[in-house]
C-alpha positions in Angstrom: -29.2 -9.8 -2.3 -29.0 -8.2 -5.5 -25.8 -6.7 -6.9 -24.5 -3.3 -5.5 -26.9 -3.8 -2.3 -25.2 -2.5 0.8 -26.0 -3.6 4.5 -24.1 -3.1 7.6 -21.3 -6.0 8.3 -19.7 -4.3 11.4 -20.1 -1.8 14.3 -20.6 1.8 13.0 -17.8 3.5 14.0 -15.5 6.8 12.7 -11.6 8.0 13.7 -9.8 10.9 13.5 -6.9 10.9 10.7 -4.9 9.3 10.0 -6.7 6.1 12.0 -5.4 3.8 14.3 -5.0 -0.2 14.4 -5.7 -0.1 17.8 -9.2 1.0 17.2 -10.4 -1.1 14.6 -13.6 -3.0 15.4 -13.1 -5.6 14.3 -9.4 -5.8 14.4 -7.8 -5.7 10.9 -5.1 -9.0 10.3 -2.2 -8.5 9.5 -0.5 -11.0 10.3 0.9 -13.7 8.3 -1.1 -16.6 7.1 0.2 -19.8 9.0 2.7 -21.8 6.8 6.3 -22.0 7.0 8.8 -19.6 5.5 10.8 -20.5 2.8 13.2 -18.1 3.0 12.0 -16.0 -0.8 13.6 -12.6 0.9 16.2 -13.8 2.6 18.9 -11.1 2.8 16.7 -8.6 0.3 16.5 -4.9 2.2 12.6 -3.4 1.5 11.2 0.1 1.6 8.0 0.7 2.3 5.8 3.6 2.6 2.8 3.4 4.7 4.0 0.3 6.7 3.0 1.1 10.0 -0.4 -0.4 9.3 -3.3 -1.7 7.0 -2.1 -3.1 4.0 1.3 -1.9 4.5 2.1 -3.5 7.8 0.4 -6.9 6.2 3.3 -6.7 4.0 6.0 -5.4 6.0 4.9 -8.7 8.3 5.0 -10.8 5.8 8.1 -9.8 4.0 9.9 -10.0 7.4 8.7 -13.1 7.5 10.5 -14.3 4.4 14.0 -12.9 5.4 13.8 -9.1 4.4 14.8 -6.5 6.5 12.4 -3.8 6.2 12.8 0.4 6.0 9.1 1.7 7.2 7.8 4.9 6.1 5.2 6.8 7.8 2.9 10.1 8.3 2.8 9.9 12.1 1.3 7.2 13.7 3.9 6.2 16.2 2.2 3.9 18.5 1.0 1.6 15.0 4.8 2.1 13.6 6.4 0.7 17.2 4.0 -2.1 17.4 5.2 -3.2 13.7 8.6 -2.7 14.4 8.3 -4.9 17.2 6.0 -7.5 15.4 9.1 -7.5 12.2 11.2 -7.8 15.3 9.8 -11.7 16.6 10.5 -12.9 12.7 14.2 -12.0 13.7 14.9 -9.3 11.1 15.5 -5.9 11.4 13.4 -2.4 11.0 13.9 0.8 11.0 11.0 3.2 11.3 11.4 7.1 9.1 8.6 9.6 9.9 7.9 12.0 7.3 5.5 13.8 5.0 6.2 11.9 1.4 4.0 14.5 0.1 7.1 16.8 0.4 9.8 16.0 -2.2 12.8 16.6 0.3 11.0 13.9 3.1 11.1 11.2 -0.1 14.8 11.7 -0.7 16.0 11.4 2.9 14.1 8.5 3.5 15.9 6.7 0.7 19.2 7.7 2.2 18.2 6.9 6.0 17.4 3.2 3.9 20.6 3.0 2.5 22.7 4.8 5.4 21.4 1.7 7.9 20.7 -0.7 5.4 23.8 -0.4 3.0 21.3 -1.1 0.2 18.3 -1.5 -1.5 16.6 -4.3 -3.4 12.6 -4.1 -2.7 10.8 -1.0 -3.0 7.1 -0.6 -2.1 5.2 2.5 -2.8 2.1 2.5 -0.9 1.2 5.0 1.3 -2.6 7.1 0.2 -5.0 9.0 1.8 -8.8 9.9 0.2 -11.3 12.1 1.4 -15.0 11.4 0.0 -16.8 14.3 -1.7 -20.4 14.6 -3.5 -19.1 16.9 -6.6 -16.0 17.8 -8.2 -17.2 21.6 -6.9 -16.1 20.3 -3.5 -12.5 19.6 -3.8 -10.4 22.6 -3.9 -7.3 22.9 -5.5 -5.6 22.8 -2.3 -6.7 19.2 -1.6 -6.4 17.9 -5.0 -2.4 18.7 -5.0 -2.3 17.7 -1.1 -3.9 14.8 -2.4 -1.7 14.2 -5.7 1.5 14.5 -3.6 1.0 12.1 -1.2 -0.5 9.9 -3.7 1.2 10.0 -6.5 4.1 12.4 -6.4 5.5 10.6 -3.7 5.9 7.2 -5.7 7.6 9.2 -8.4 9.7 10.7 -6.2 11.2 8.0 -4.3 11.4 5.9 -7.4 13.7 8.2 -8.3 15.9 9.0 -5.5 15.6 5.2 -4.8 16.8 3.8 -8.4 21.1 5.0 -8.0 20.6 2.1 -5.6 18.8 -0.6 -7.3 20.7 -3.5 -9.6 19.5 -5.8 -11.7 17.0 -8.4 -9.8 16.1 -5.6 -7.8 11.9 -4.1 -8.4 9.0 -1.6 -7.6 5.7 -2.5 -6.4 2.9 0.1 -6.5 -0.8 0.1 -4.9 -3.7 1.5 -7.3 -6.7 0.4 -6.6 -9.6 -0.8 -8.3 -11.0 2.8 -8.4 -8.7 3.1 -11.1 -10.5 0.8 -13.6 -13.9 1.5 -12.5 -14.0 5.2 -10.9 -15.1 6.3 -8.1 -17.6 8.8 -8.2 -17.3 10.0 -4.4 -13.4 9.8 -4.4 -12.5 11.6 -7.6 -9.3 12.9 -7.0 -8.0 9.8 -5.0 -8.9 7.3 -8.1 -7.4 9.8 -10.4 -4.2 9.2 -8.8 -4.5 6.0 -8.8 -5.0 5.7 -12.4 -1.9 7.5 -12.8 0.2 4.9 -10.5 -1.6 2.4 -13.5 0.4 4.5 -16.2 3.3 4.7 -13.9 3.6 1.3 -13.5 3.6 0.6 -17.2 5.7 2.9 -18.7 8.6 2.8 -15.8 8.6 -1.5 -16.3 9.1 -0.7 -20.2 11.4 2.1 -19.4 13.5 -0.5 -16.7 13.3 -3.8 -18.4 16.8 -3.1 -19.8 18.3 -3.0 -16.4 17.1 -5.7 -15.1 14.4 -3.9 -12.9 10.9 -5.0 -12.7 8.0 -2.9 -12.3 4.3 -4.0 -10.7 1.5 -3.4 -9.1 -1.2 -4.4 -6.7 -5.0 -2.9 -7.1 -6.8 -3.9 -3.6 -10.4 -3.2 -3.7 -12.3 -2.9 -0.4 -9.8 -4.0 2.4 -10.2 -3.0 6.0 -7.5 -0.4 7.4 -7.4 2.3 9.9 -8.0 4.6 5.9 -11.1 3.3 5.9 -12.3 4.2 9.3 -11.4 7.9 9.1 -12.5 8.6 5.8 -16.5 8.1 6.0 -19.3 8.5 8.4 -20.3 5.9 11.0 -23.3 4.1 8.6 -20.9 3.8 5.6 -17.9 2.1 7.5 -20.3 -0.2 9.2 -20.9 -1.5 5.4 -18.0 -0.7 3.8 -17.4 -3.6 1.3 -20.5 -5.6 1.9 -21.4 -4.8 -1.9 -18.3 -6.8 -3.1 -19.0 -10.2 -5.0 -17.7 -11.8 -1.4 -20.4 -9.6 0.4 -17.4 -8.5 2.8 -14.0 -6.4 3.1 -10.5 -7.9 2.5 -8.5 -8.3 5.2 -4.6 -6.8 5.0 -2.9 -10.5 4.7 -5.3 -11.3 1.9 -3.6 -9.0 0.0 0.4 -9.3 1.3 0.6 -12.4 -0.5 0.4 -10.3 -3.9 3.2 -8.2 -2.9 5.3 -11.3 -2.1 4.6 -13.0 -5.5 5.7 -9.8 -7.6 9.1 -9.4 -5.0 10.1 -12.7 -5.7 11.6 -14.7 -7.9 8.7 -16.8 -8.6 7.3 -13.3 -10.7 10.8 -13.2 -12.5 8.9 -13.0 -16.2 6.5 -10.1 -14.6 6.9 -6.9 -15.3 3.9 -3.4 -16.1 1.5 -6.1 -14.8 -1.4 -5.4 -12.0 -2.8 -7.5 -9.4 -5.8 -7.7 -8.5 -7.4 -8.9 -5.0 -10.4 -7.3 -5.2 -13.2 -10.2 -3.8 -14.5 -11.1 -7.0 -14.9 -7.8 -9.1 -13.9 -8.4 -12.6 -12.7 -5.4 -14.3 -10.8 -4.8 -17.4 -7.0 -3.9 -17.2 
C-alpha cells in the first residue's frame, strides 16, 4: 500500500455532537493496560477537561489507577461522564464530575474552585478538551466558528491555567494535548490545527515562564486516535478509514496514549519541562 493510501478499517458510521462511547464500533479502550500499579499518583488531586471519554477518560482511568483522585470536566455528555466516574470509582479513588462550557471564561474559573472546594488542592492539571469541524476552504469557516472554536480549544487552557496556578506548588505541572496537526497542518481542519499550534507555543513559553517555581509544563501531540470526536466530525466513508494512512495502517487506541500523560505527571519526567510527546503510529515530524 503506498504511503497516504486510505481504505476502510471499520464499519462506516457518523454521531451527532458531541459523540458517545457507547456508540463506538468498534469500542474505543480506555482502560488501563494490565500491569500493576505502583502507586506514581498516590495522593496527587488531577483536573481534567474532557475526561468523560476518548483520550481523556484513558487518562483519568489510568491516573486513578496510580492513586490520583481526579476532578472531570465536561461539555455535556452525562451518561459517558457517570460511567467514568464509576470506572475511577473500582480503582478506589475518588471523582467528581463539573459540567460546563470551558469555552466561556467564567465556566473555567468555577471549575477550578469546585476542584479545590472538594479536593482541598491541586497538583495535576490536564487541559484537553477540543472539538474540530472539517471544512474544504478557509471561505467556509465563519468568524463565528473560528472563535467558538479558539475558545474551547485554546482559550480554555489559558484560562484555567490561570485560575488554576494560586493553587499549584512546586512539584505540581500542566499537561496539554496538541496534536500532530500542529507540525504538519491540516488542510481540512484549519482552524482546529491552528489552535493547536498555539497550545505548541503555550506549552513552551509557560514551562520557561514556570521553571522558577518549580512547575513543569508539557505536552502530548496524539495523531489519529479513536474517540467519540472522531465519529461526529466526518461522514460515514471517512470514519470508516480514519487513520488507516498512518505508518501503523490503523487508529490509536485512548490507552495507547494515557501512558504519555503518566510519564510527564510523574516523577520519572522530573528533568522535563516545554517538551512534546508524541504517539502518533509512526509519523516522524519535526518539533
Amino acid at each position: 500500500m503506498e504511503k497516504n493510501e486510505k481504505k476502510p478499517v471499520r464499519p462506516p458510521q457518523q454521531q451527532d455532537r458531541p459523540g458517545s462511547e457507547d456508540e463506538l464500533n468498534p469500542p474505543a479502550d480506555t482502560q488501563p493496560r494490565h500491569y500493576p500499579p505502583t502507586g506514581k499518583l498516590t495522593g496527587k488531586v488531577c483536573l481534567i477537561t474532557g475526561g468523560d471519554s476518548g483520550i481523556g477518560k484513558a487518562v483519568s482511568l489510568l491516573f486513578a489507577k496510580e492513586g490520583a483522585d481526579i476532578a472531570i470536566a465536561y461539555l455535556s455528555e452525562t451518561d459517558d461522564a457517570a460511567q467514568t466516574q464509576q470506572e475511577i470509582g473500582a480503582f478506589g479513588t475518588s471523582c467528581l464530575l463539573i459540567k460546563g462550557d470551558l469555552g466561556e471564561e467564567t465556566n473555567c474559573k468555577t471549575t477550578v474552585e469546585k476542584t479545590i472546594k472538594q479536593f482541598g488542592k491541586l497538583d495535576i492539571l490536564i487541559n484537553n478538551a477540543a472539538l474540530h469541524w472539517e471544512t474544504k476552504s478557509l471561505m467556509d469557516i465563519s468568524t463565528e466558528q473560528l472563535i467558538y472554536t479558539f475558545n474551547a480549544n485554546f482559550f480554555s487552557y489559558f484560562w484555567l491555567t490561570k485560575y488554576a496556578l494560586p493553587h499549584l506548588k512546586k512539584g505540581s505541572c500542566i499537561i496539554n494535548t496538541t496534536s500532530v496537526t500542529a507540525y504538519r497542518g491540516s488542510p481540512h481542519l484549519l482552524d482546529y490545527s491552528s489552535t493547536k499550534g498555539a497550545i505548541v507555543t503555550f506549552t513552551r513559553s509557560l514551562a520557561l515562564n514556570l521553571v522558577d517555581k518549580g512547575i513543569r509544563v508539557n505536552a502530548v501531540a496524539p495523531g489519529p486516535i479513536w474517540t467519540p470526536l472522531i465519529a461526529s466530525s466526518f461522514d460515514p466513508e471517512k470514519v470508516s478509514e480514519f487513520g488507516s494512512d498512518s505508518p501503523m495502517k490503523r487508529a490509536g487506541m485512548p490507552n495507547e496514549v494515557a501512558p504519555c500523560f503518566l510519564f510527564l505527571a510523574s516523577e520519572d519526567a522530573s528533568y522535563m519541562s516545554g517538551q512534546v510527546l508524541h504517539p502518533n503510529g509512526g509519523e516522524v515530524i519535526n518539533g
